[in-house]
C-alpha positions as CSV (number, residue, x, y, z in Angstrom):
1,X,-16.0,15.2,-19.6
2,X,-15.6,11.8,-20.6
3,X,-14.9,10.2,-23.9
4,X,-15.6,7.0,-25.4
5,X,-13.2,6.0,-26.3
6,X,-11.5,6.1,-22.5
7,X,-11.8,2.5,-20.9
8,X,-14.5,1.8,-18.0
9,X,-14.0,-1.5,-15.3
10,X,-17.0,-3.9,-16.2
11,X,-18.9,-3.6,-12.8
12,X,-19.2,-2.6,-9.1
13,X,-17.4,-5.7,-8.5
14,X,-14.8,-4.8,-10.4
15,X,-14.0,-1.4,-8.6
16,X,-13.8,-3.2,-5.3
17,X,-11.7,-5.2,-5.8
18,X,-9.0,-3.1,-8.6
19,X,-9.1,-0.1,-5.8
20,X,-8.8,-3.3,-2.9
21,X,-5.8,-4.4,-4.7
22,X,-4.2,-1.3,-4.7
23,X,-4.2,-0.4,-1.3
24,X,-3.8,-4.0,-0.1
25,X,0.1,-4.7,-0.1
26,X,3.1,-4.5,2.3
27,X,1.5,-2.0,4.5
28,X,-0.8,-4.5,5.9
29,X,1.2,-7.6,5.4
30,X,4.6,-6.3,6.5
31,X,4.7,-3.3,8.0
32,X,1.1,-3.3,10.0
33,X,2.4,-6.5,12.1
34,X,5.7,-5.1,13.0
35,X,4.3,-1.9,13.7
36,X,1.2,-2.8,15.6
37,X,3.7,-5.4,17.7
38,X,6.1,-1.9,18.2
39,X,3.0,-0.1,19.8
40,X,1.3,-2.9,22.2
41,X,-0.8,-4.8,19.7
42,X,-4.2,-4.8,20.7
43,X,-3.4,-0.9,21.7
44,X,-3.2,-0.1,18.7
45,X,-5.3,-1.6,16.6
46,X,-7.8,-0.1,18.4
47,X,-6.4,3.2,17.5
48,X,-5.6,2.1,14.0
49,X,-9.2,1.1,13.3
50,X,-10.9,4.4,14.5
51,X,-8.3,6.2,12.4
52,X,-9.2,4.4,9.0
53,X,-13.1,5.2,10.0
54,X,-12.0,8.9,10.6
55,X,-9.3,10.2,8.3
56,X,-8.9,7.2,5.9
57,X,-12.3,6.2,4.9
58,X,-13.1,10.2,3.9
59,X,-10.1,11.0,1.9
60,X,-10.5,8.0,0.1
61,X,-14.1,9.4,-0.9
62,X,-12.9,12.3,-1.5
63,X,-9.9,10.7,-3.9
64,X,-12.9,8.9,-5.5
65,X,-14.7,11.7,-6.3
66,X,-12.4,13.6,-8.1
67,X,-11.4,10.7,-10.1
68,X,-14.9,10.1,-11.2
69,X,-15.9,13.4,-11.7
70,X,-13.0,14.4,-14.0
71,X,-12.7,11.0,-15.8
72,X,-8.9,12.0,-16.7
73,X,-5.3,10.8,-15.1
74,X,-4.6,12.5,-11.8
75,X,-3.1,15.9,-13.2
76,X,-5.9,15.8,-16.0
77,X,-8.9,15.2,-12.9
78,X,-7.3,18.3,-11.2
79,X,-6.4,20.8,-14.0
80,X,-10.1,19.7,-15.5
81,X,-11.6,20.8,-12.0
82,X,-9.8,23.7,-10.6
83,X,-6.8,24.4,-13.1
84,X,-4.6,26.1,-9.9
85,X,-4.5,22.8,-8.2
86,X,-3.1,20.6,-11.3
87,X,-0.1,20.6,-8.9
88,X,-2.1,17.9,-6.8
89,X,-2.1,15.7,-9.6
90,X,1.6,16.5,-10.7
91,X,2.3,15.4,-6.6
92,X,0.6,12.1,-7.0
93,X,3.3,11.1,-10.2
94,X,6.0,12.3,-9.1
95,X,5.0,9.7,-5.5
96,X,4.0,6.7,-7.3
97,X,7.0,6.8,-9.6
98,X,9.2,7.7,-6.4
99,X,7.5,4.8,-4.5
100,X,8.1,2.5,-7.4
101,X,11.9,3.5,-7.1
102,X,12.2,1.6,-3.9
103,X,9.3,-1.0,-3.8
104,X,10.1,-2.8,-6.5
105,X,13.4,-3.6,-4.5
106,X,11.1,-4.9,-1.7
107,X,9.0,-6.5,-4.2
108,X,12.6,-8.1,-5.8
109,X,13.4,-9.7,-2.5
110,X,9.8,-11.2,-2.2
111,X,10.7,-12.7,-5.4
112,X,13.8,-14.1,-4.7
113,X,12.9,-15.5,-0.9
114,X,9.8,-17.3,-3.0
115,X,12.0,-18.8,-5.4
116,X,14.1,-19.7,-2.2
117,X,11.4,-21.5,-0.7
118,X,10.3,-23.4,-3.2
119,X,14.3,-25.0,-3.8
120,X,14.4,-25.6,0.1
121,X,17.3,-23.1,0.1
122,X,15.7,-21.0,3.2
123,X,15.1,-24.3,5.2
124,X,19.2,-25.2,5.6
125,X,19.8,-22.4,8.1
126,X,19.7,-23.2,11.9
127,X,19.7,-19.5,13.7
128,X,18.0,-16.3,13.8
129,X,21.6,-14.8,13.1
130,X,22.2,-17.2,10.2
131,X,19.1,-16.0,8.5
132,X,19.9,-12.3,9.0
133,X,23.3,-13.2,8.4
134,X,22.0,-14.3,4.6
135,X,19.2,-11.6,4.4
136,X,22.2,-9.1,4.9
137,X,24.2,-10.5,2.3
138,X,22.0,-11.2,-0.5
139,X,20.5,-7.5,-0.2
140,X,24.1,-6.3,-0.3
141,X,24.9,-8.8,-3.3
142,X,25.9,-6.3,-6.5
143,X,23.9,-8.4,-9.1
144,X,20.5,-10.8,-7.1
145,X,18.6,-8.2,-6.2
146,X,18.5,-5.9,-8.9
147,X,18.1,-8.9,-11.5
148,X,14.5,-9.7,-9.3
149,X,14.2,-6.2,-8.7
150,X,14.0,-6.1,-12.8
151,X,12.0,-9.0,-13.1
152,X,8.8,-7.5,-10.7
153,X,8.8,-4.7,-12.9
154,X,8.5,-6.7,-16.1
155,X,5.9,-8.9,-14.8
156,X,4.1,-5.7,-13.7
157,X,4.2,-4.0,-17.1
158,X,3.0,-7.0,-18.6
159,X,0.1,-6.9,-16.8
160,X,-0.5,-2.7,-17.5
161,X,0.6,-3.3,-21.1
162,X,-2.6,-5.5,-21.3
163,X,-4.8,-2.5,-20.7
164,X,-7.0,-1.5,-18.5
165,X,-9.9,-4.4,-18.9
166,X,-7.9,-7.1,-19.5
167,X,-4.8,-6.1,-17.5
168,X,-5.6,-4.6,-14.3
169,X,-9.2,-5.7,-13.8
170,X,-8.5,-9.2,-14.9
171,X,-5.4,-9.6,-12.8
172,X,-7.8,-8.3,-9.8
173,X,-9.9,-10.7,-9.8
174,X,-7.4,-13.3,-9.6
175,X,-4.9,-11.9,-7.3
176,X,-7.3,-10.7,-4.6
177,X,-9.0,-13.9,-4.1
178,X,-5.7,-16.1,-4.3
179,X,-4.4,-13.6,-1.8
180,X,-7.4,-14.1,0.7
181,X,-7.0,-17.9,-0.1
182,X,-3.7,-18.2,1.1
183,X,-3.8,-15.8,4.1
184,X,-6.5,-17.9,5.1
185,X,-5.0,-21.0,5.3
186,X,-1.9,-19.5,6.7
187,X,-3.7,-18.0,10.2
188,X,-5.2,-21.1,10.4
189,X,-2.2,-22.7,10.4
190,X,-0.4,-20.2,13.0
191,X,-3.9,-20.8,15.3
192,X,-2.6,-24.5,15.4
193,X,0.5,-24.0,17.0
194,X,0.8,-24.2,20.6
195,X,0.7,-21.2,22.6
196,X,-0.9,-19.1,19.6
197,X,-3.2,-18.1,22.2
198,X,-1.3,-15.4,23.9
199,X,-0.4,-14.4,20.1
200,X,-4.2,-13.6,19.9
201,X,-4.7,-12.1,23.3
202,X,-1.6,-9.7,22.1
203,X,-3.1,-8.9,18.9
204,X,-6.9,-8.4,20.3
205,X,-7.0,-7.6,23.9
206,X,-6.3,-4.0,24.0
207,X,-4.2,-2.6,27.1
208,X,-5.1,1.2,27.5
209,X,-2.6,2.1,29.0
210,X,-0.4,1.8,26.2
211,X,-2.0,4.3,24.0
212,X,0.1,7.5,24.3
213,X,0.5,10.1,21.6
214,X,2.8,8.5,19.9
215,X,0.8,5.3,19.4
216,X,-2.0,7.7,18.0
217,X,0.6,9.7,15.4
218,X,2.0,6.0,14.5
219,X,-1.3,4.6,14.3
220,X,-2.9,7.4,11.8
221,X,0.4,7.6,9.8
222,X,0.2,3.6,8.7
223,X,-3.8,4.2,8.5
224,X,-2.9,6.6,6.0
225,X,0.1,4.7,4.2
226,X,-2.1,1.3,4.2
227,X,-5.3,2.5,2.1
228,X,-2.4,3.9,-0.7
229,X,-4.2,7.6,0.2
230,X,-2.2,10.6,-1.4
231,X,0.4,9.1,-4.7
232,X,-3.0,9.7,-7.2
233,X,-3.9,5.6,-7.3
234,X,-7.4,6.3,-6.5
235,X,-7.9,8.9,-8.6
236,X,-6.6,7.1,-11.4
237,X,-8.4,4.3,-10.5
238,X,-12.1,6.1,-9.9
239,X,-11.3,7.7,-13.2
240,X,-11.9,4.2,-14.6
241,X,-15.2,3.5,-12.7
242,X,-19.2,3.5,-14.1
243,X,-21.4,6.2,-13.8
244,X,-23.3,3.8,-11.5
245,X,-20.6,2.8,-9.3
246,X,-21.9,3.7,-5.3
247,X,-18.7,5.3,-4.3
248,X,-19.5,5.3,-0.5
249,X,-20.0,1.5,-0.7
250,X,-16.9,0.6,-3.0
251,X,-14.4,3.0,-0.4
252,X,-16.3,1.4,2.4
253,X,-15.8,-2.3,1.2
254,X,-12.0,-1.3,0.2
255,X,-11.4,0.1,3.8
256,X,-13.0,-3.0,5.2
257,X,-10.8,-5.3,2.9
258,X,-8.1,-3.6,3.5
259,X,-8.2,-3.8,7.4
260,X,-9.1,-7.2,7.2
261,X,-5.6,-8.3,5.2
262,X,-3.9,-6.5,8.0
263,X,-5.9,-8.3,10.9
264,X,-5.3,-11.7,8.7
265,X,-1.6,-10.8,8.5
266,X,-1.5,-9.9,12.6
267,X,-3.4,-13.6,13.1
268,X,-0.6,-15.3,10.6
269,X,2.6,-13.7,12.6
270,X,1.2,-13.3,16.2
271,X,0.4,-16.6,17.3
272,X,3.3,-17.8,15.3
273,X,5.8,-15.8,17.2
274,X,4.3,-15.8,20.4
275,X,4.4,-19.8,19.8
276,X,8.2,-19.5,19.1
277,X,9.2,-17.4,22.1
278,X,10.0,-14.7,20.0
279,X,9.5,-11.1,20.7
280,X,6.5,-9.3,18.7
281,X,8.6,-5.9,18.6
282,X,11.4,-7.2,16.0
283,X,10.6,-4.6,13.7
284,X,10.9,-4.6,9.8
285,X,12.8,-7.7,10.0
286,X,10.3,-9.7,10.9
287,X,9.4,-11.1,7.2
288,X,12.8,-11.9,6.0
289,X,14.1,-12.7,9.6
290,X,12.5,-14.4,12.3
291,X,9.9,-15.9,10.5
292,X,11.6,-18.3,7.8
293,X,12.9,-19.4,11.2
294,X,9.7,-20.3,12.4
295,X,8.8,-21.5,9.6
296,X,11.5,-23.9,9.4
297,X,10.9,-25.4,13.0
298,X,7.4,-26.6,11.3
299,X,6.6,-29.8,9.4
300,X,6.0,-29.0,5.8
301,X,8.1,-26.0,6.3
302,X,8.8,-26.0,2.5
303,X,5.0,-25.5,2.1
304,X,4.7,-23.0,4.8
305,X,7.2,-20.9,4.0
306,X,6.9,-20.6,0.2
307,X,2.8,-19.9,1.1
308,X,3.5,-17.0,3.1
309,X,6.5,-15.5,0.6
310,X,3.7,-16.1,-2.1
311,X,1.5,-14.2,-0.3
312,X,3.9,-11.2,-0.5
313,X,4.5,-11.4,-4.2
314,X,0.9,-11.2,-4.8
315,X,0.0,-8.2,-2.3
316,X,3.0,-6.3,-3.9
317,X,2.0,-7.3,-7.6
318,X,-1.3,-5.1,-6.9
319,X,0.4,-2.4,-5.3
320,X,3.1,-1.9,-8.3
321,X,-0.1,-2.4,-10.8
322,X,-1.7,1.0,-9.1
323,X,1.1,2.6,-8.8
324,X,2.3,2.1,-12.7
325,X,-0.9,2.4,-13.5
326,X,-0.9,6.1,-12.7
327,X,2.5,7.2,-14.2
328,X,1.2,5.2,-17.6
329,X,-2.0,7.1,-17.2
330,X,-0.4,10.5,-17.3
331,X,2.0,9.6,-19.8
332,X,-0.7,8.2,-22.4
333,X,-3.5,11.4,-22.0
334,X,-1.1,13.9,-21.1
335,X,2.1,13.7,-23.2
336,X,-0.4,12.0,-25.8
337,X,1.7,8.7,-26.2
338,X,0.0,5.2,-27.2
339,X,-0.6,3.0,-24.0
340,X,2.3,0.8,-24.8
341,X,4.8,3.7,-25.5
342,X,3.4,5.1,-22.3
343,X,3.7,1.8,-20.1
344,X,7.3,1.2,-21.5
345,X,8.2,5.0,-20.7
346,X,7.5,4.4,-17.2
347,X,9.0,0.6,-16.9
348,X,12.2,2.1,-17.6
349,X,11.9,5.0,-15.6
350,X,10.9,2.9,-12.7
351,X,13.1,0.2,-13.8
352,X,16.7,2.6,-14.2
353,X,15.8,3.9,-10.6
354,X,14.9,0.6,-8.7
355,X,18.4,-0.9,-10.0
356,X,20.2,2.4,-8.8
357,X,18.1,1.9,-5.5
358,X,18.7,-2.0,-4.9
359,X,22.7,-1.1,-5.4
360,X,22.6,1.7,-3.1
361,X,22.1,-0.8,-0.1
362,X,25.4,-2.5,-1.4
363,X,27.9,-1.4,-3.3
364,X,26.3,2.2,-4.3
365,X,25.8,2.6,-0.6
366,X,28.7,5.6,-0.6
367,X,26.5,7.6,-2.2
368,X,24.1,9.6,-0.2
369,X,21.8,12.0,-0.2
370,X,21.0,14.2,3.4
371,X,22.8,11.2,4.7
372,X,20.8,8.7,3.2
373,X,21.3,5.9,0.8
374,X,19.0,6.5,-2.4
375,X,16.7,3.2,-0.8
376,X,16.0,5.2,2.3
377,X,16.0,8.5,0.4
378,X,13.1,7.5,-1.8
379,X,11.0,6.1,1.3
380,X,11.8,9.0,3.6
381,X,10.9,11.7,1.0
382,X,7.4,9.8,-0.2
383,X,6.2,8.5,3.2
384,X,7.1,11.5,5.4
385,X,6.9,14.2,3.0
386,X,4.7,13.7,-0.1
387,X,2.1,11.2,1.0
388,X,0.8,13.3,3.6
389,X,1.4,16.3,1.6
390,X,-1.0,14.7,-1.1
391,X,-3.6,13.2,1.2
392,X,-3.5,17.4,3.0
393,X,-4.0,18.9,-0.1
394,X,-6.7,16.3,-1.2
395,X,-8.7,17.2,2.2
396,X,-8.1,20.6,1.6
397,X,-9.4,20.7,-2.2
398,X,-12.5,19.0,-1.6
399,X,-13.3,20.0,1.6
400,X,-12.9,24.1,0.1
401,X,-12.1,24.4,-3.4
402,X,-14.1,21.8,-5.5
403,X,-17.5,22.6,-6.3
404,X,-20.3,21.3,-3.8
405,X,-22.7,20.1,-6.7
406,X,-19.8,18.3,-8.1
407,X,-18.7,16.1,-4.5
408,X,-22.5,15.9,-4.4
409,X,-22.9,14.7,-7.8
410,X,-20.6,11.8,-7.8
411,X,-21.4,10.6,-3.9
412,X,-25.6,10.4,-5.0
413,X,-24.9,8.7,-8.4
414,X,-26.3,12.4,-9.6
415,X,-29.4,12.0,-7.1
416,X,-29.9,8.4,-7.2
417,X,-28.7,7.8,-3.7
418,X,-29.1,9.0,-0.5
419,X,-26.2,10.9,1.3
420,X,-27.5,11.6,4.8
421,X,-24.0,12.3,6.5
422,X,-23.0,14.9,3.7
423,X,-22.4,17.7,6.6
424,X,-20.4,15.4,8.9
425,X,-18.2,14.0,5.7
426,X,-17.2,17.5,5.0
427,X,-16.9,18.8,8.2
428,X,-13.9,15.8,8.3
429,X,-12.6,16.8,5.1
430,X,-12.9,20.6,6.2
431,X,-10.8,20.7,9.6
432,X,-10.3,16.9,11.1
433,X,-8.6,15.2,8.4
434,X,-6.4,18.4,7.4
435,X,-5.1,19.1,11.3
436,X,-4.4,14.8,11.6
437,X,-2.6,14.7,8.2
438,X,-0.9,18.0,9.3
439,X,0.1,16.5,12.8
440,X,1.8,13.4,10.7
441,X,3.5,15.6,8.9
442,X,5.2,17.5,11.4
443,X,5.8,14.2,13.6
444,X,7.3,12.8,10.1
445,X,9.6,15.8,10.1
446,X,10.8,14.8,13.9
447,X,8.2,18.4,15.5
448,X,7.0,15.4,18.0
449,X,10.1,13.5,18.3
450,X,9.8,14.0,22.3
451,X,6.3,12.5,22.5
């Protein structure tokens, strides 16, 4: 099935840390502290971690696999193995370019509250309410935002336009050891402040009696939306691997990886809001909020602050890679365009609906669809409808449809390597991981809105 001419990441190293860097982003640096200090902390990461062993570390195999064993973009891997289900592959472009709609608006505002840093600009504010105050208006501001909004999706074709080799891979091995670098030195920083203690305690010491149903439905959802499971990355990604890539190690060390950014991220924001007498369960705005005030109550603020917004830019810079990454993928084998024709094809896609979706928090806001603005419209239909619909029908193919010599196949390096838990890896993908995703589903839909 493959062709020589199709490009091929130099090593085992190399698939770590491309696949790492895709589902490394705001899931674990934004959204996994907020969340985790919405459902007790400790709690729930408890719950969180045996959910990535369970339903995220299979499905990712299972993404892996049909990547590999196709050697084609995500509709090409599905139409190549079981024609019928090319609508699998179709789901996971239509997501990532969806996803891209609104994330490179987030992305945008990392951008801008970087820049911000760096002039000292975030640091003449006083109050909590003065910083929302200025969050509120610059994400409302008809021109700021889309401008960075345009600029993170320039820097991110430049890096796809590059290739495969030297774009992606080589940005991957810069990124995700920067990345590490400076959440490293930013937890060790928070562990320095007084009090970070009970920041710790909140974040490790688990309290059962906080783990209710909802907890366990919250916990698998960001389990799910952290390791970037269901919008065809991986599959694009695995598409690229060696023949002797061990694809239960590299999904292994990415699931590892990927739990540790978010534990790193919990160690940077707990013990620093804890420290600050502020209340872990302040939601989304925590990033763009509450902590450029705490940031701006430390010595060397300038430095702290502009580390942590950094930090952001580079975890959403490998996110948008992936995700471009698959649409330019599909564009070059399927409609046949040259890589450059197929990167720019989805720049502007991505780039005409980020601008409509940064103005649709201001002035665009009028305009709604099912009584959202097109910002919340695009997150709403990816994260509660498509994702899990993706990561269902991904269970569901591999678990029943694709052939067992196949999944074999790829998971043994064609016999090379032991697979002594095949029976209890399908028997996930057969009925555990399909009745979990289905559950998120339904509870995305509002089924377990009482629980």
């Amino acid at each position: 099935m493959k062709t020589d001419k199709r490009a091929t990441l130099g090593g085992k190293l190399s698939a770590v840390l491309v696949a790492a860097g895709s589902s490394v982003g705001l899931g674990n640096i934004w959204r996994f502290p907020y969340v985790a200090g919405e459902n007790g902390g400790g709690s729930f990461l408890l719950v969180y971690a045996l959910c990535v062993l369970l339903l995220g570390l299979p499905i990712l195999l299972a993404e892996f696999a049909v990547g590999r064993a196709a050697h084609r973009n995500t509709v090409g891997a599905y139409r190549t193995l079981a024609p019928a289900w090319r609508f699998l592959g179709y789901n996971g472009v239509v997501t990532a370019l969806l996803i891209m709609g609104f994330y490179f608006v987030v992305s945008g505002w990392t951008l801008e509250y970087t820049v911000h840093s760096l002039t000292g600009e975030l640091g003449r504010y006083a109050t909590a309410e003065a910083y929302a105050s200025a969050f509120d208006a610059f994400i409302r501001d008809p021109w700021r935002p889309a401008v960075y909004t345009v600029l993170f999706v320039l820097l991110t074709h430049g890096i796809i336009a590059w290739g495969v080799q030297k774009g992606i891979e080589r940005s991957a091995k810069v990124l995700m050891p920067l990345l590490f670098l400076v959440l490293v030195v930013l937890a060790v920083r928070s562990l320095l402040m007084p009090g970070s203690a009970e920041g710790l305690r909140f974040l490790f010491a688990p309290d059962f009696s906080k783990i209710t149903a909802r907890t366990l439905l919250v916990a698998m959802g960001q389990a799910f939306f952290s390791l970037s499971i269901g919008m065809g990355c991986m599959v694009t990604y695995a598409s690229y691997f060696n023949s002797d890539t061990n694809l239960r190690h590299t999904a292994l060390h990415v699931t590892v990886l990927d739990t540790l950014v978010a534990l790193l991220a919990g160690i940077v924001i707990f013990p620093a809001v804890f420290s600050s007498g502020i209340a872990p369960t302040s939601g989304p705005s925590l990033v763009f909020v509450t902590l450029p005030g705490i940031f701006n109550s430390l010595p060397l603020s300038m430095v702290w602050s502009t580390g942590f917004f950094l930090l952001l830019v580079i975890a959403t810079l490998t996110s948008t890679i992936s995700l471009h990454e698959v649409a330019t993928a599909y564009f070059h084998e399927e409609w046949h365009l040259s890589r450059k024709a197929a990167a720019w094809t989805t720049t502007l896609l991505v780039g005409t609906i980020g601008i409509l979706a940064s103005l649709s928090v201001g002035v665009l806001n009028g305009w709604r669809i099912a009584g959202l603005n097109l910002f919340d419209a695009l997150d709403a239909l990816t994260a509660n409808i498509l994702m899990p619909l993706g990561g269902l029908c991904t269970s569901l193919f591999v678990g029943w449809r694709l052939d067992r010599r196949t999944f074999d196949e790829q998971l043994t390096n064609r016999g090379k390597l032991r697979f002594r838990i095949r029976s209890v890896l399908i028997f996930l993908l057969r009925y555990l991981c399909p009745l979990v995703l289905l559950a998120i589903f339904l509870d995305n839909l509002g089924v377990f809105k009482g629980l």
